[in-house]
C-alpha positions, 0 to 999 in steps of 0.5 A: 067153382064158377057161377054157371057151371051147369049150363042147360042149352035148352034155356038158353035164348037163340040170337039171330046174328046174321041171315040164316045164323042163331047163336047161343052163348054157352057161358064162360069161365075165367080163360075161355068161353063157348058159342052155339051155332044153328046155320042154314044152308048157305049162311056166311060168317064174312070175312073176320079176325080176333085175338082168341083162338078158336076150336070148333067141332061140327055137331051137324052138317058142314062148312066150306072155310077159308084161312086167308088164302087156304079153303077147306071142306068139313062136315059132321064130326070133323073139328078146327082150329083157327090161330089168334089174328089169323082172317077166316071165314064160313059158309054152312053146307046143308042146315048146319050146327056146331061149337066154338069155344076161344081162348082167351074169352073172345069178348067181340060176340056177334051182336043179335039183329032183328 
């Protein structure tokens, strides 16, 4: 069993990361880990890559994303799959929350800014 299994997302501290965006880590097991998201409207996660892939499911609200030279429009409800190594970026449409598990454990977590 892992050490946290039960996690209660309340308790969890928020870190602001970027202007606009609060993060919560969800925990990790032994393969993957998982992030919580609060946007506001026009938050933006330049530009990036990591060696983990990444599955995000939109709880509220929306994104505008680009895969290198693809753009894309979700909004609640829909979800997406980013592969290993592949340059990808956000930007929230309307206040906006959302889950991002990675596999394996994305250890390169955006770090809280003041």
């Amino acid at each position: 069993m892992y050490e946290n299994a039960i996690i209660i997302r309340e308790k969890l501290r928020k870190k602001k990361t970027a202007e606009g965006i609060l993060m919560q880590e969800l925990g990790r097991g032994q393969r993957m880990n998982g992030l919580h998201w609060n946007m506001e409207d026009g938050a933006i996660v330049d530009w990036h890559s990591h060696e983990a892939e990444q599955f995000g499911y939109v709880i509220k609200g929306g994104f505008k994303i680009w895969f290198e030279d693809e753009e894309y429009e979700i909004h609640e409800g829909d979800c997406y799959f980013v592969p290993p190594n592949v340059k990808h970026k956000f930007i929230a449409l309307g206040e906006t929350e959302a889950i991002d598990l990675f596999n394996p454990i994305k250890e390169d977590i955006p770090k809280e800014i003041e």
